[in-house]
C-alpha positions as CSV (number, residue, x, y, z in Angstrom):
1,X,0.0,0.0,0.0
2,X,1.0,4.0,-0.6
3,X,1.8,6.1,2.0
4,X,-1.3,8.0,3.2
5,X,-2.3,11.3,0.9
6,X,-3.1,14.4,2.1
7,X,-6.6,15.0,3.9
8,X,-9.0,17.7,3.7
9,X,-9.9,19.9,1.1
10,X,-12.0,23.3,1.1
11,X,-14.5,24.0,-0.9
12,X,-16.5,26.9,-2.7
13,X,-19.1,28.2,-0.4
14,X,-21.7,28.0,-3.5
15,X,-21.2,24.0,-3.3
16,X,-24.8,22.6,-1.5
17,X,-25.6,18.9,-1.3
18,X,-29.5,18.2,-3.0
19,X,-29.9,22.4,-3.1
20,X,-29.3,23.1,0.5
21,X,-26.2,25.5,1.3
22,X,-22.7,23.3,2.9
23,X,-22.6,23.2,6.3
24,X,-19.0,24.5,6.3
25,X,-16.3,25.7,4.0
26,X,-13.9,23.2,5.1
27,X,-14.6,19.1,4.7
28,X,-13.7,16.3,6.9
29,X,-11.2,13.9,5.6
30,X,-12.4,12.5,2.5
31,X,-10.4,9.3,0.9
32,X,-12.1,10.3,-2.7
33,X,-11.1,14.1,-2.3
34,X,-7.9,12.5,-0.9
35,X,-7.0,10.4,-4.2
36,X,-8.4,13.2,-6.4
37,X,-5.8,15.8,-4.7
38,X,-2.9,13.3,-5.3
39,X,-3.4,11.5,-8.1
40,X,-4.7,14.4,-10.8
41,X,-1.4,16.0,-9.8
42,X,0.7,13.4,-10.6
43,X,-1.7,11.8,-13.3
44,X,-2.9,14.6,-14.8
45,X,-1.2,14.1,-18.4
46,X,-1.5,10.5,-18.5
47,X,-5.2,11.0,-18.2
48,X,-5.4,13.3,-20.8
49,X,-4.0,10.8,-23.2
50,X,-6.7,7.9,-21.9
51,X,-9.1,10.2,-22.3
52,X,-8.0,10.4,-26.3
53,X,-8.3,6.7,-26.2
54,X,-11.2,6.1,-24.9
55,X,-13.0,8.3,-26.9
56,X,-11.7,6.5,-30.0
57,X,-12.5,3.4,-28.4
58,X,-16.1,4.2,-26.8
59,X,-17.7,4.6,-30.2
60,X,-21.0,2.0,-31.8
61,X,-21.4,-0.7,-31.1
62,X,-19.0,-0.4,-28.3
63,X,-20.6,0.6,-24.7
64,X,-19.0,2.7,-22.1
65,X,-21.7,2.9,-19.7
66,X,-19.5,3.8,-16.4
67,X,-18.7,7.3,-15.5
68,X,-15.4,9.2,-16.5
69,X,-14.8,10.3,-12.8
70,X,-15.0,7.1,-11.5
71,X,-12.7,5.7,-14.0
72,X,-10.4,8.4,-13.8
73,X,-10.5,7.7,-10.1
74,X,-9.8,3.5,-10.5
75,X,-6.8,4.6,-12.5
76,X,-5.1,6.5,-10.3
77,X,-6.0,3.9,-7.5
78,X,-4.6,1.7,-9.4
79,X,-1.7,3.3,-9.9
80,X,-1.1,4.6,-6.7
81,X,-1.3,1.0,-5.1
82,X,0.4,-0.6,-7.9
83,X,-1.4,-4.5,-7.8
84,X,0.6,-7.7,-10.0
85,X,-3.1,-9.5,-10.3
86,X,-6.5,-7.9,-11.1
87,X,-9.6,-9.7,-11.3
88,X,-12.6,-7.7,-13.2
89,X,-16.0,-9.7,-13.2
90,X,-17.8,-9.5,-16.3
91,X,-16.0,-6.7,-18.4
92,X,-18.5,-5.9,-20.7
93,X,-17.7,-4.0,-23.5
94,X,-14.2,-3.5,-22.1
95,X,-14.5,-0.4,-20.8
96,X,-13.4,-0.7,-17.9
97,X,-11.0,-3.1,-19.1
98,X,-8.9,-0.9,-21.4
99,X,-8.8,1.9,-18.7
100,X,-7.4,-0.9,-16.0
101,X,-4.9,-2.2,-18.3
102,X,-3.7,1.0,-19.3
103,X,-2.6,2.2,-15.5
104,X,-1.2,-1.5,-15.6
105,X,0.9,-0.9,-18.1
106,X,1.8,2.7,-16.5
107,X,2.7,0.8,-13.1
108,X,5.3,-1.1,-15.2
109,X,5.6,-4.4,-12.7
110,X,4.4,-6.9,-15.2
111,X,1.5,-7.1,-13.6
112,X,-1.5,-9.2,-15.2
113,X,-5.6,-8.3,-15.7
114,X,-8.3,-11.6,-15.4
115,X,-11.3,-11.0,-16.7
116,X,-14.7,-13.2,-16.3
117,X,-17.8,-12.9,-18.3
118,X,-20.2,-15.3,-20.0
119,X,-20.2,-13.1,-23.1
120,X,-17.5,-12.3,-25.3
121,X,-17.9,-8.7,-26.3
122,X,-15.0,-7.3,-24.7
123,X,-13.1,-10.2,-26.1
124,X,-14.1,-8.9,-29.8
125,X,-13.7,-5.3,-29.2
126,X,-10.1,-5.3,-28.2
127,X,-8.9,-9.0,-29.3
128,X,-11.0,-9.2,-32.4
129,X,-10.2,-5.7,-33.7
130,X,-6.7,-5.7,-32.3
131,X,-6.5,-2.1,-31.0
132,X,-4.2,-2.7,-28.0
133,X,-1.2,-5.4,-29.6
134,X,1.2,-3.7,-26.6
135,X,-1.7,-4.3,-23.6
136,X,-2.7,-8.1,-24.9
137,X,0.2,-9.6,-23.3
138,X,-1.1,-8.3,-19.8
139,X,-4.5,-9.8,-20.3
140,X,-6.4,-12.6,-19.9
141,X,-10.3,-13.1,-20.5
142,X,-12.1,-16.3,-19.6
143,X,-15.1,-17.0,-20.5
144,X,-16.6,-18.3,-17.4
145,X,-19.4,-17.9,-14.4
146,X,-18.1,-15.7,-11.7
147,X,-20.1,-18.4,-9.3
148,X,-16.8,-21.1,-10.4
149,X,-14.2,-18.6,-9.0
150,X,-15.0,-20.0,-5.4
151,X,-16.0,-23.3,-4.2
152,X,-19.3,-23.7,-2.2
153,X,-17.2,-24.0,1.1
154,X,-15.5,-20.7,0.0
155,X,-12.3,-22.3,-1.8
156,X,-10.8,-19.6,-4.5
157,X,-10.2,-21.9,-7.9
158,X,-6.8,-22.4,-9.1
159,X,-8.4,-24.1,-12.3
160,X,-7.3,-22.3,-15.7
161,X,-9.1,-23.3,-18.6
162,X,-6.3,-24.6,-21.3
163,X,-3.4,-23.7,-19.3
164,X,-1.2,-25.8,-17.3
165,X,-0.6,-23.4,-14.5
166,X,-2.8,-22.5,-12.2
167,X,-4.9,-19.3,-11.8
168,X,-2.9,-17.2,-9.7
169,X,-5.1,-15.2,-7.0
170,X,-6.0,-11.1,-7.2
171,X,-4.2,-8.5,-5.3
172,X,-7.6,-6.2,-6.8
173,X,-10.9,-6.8,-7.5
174,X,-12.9,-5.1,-10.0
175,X,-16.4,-6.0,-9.3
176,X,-19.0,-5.0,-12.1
177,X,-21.7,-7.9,-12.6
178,X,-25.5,-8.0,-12.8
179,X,-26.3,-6.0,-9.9
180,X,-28.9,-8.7,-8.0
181,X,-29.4,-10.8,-4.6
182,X,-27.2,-13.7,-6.8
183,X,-24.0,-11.6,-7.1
184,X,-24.6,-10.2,-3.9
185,X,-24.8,-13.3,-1.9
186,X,-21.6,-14.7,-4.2
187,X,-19.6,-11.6,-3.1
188,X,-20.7,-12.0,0.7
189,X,-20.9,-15.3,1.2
190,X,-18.1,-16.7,-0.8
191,X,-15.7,-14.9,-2.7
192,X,-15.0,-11.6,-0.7
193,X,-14.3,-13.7,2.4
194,X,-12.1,-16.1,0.6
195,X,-9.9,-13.1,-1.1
196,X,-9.6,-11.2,2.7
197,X,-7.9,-14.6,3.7
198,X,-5.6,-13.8,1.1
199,X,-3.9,-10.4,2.1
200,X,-4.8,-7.1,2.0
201,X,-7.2,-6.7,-0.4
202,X,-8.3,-3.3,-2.4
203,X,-12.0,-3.6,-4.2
204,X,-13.8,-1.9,-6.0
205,X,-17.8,-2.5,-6.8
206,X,-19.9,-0.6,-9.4
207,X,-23.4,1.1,-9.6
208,X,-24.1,1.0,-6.0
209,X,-25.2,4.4,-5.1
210,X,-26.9,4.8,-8.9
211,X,-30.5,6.4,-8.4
212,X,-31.7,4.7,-12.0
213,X,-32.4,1.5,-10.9
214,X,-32.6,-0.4,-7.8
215,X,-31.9,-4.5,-8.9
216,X,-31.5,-5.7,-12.1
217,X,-34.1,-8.3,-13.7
218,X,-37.1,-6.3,-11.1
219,X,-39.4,-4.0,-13.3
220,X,-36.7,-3.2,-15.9
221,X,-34.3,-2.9,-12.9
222,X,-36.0,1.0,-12.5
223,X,-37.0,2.2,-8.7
224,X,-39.6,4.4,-7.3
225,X,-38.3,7.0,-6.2
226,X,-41.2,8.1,-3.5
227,X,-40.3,4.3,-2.6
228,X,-36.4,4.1,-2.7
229,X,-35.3,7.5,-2.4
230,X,-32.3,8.6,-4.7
231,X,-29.4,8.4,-1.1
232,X,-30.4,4.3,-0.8
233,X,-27.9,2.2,-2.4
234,X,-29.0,-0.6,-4.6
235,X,-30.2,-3.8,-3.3
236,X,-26.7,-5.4,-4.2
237,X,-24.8,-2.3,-2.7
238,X,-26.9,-2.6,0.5
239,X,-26.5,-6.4,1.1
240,X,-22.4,-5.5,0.3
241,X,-22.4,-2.4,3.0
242,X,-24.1,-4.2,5.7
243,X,-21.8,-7.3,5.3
244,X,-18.8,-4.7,5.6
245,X,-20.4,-2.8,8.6
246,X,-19.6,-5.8,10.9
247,X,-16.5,-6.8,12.3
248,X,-17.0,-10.4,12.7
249,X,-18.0,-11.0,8.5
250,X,-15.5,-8.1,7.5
251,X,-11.9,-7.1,8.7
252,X,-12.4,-3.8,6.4
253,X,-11.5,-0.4,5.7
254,X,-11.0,2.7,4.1
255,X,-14.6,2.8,2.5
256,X,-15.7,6.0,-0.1
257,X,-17.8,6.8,-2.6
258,X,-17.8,10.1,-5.0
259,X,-21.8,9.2,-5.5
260,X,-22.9,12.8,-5.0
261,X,-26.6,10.9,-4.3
262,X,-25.6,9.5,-1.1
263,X,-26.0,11.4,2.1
264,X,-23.7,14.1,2.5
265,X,-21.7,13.7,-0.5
266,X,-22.2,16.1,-2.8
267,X,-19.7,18.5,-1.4
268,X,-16.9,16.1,-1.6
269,X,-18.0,15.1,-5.5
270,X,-18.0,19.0,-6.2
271,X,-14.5,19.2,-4.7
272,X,-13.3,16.2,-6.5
273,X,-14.8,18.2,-9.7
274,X,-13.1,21.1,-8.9
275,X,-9.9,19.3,-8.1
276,X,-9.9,17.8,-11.3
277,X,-9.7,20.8,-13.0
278,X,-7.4,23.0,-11.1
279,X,-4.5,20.3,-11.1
280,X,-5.6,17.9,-13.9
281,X,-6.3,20.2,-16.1
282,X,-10.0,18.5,-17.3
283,X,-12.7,20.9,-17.8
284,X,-16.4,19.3,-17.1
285,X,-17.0,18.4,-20.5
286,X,-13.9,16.7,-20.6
287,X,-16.0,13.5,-20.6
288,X,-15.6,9.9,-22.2
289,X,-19.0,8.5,-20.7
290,X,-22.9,9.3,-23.0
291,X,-24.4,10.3,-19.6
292,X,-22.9,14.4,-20.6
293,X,-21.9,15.1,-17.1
294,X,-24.9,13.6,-15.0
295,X,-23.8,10.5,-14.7
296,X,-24.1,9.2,-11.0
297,X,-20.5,8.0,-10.3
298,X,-22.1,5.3,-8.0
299,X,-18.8,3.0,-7.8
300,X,-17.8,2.3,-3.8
301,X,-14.4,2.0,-3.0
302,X,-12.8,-0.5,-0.1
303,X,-10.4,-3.0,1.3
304,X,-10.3,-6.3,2.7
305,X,-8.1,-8.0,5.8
306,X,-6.9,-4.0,6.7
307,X,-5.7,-5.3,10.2
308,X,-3.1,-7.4,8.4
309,X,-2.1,-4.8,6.4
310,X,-2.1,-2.5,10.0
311,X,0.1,-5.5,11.3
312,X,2.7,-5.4,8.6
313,X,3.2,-1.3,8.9
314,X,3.4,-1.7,12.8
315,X,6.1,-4.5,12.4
316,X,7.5,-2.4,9.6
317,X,7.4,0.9,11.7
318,X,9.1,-0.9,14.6
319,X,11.9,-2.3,12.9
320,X,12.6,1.4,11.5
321,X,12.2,2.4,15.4
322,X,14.8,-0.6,16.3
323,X,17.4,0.2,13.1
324,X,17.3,3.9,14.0
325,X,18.2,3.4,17.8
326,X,21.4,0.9,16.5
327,X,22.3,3.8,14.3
């Protein structure tokens, strides 16, 4: 993991949250106004250049539903914590996909993307098409369940279809599926607690604060909103957040969201907005997504097994304490 980036941000007083006036000029610690002030700093140009590609890329048939904050955001997560093995479920299009592999390739530590999906589309759009001959090497797509990737009794799989070595395990997981009880219960149940027995864990799961729709395969997946009010997560986010909320399913931590729907939020996803431009240089309509700047950036942010990770700094920390005294 990165050393910790700078917290707290202030912000215009015209910024409200759902048309009422900010509280205060100055925000608590934010880890998604955190991210935004380090990484679009540092970042800044290589973004601009994704952004070129992805606008080539994102064009019919191809799909790029996700938002362009929240990608911009997954890169420079990705490149700040700098993983060797991503697993994305169900890529899509491969929207997502070229954005991750392209802070891989930025990282430069031969690291490797898996990606699972039942369909092949994304397979097509950058295999099929060859766009990306310098980024192939660094991924992999299977065409398989999700459901295989951990056994009943929570047992990650090692199998890998056609190859002779085994499926090596994720230091990251992208998480981007139908958004239902099914995936819910497989990220819960199974395959989130099997990867936190792994290591520390960064995750990242999609459309969970995203006021369009409230479960996909329900009524066209749309909400009432007099119902389920535009702050409620999804039904998959909410089964996710309360199996995270509780220390004895989940050793997690450093959960955010930019969603400006959820409670509270809309003054850090205006700072993150104004962030973006003042030290990335990307004006508003600097935009790769079709939602022309109201999409709902609904992507949470998390990791898994963080008191192992809070073990391995203390040791760490100590044995600088210990070298420093014999010096």
């Amino acid at each position: 993991m990165s050393a910790p980036m700078e917290s707290a941000i202030a912000i215009p007083s015209g910024a409200a949250h759902n048309g009422r006036q900010a509280a205060t000029s100055m925000l608590a610690p934010h880890l998604g106004v955190q991210l935004a002030r380090a990484g679009y700093s540092k970042y800044g140009a290589e973004l601009k250049a994704l952004h070129r590609t992805m606008n080539a890329y994102c064009v019919k048939p191809v799909k790029c539903f996700s938002c362009t904050l929240e990608m911009e955001l997954s890169y420079m997560r990705l490149r700040e914590l700098k993983p060797r093995v991503v697993w994305e479920i169900s890529p899509a299009d491969g929207f997502s996909t070229v954005v991750i592999l392209h802070a891989l390739a930025a990282n430069s530590n031969n690291a490797t993307l898996h990606s699972f999906d039942l369909l092949s589309a994304s397979y097509k759009f950058l295999v099929g098409r060859d766009r990306f001959p310098l980024l192939m090497p660094m991924w992999n797509f299977h065409k398989r369940n999700a459901q295989t990737l951990v056994s009943p009794d929570g047992i990650l799989s090692s199998k890998w279809e056609g190859k002779s070595r085994p499926l090596p395990p994720p230091d990251y997981l992208y998480l981007d599926s139908k958004h239902n009880v099914e995936m819910a219960t497989l990220y819960t149940s199974r395959l989130l607690p099997a990867v936190m027995r792994l290591g520390h864990i960064p995750v990242s799961l999609h459309d969970v604060y995203n006021p369009l729709f409230w479960t996909d395969g329900s009524f066209n997946g749309k909400r009432d909103l007099r119902v389920l009010p535009e702050w409620l997560p999804n039904l998959e986010g909410a089964m996710v957040l309360d199996w995270l909320s509780y220390g004895f399913q989940s050793d997690s931590c450093n959960l955010f969201t930019i969603a400006p729907s959820k409670v509270g939020n809309a003054p850090h996803h205006a700072a993150v907005l104004e962030i973006r431009e003042a030290r990335g240089g990307l004006k508003p309509t600097n935009l790769f997504d079709p939602h022309h700047g109201k999409c709902p950036e609904p992507t949470i942010y998390f990791e898994l097994n963080c008191s192992a990770s809070s073990s391995r700094e203390h040791r760490r920390q100590h044995h600088r304490g210990n070298r420093a005294k014999l010096e």
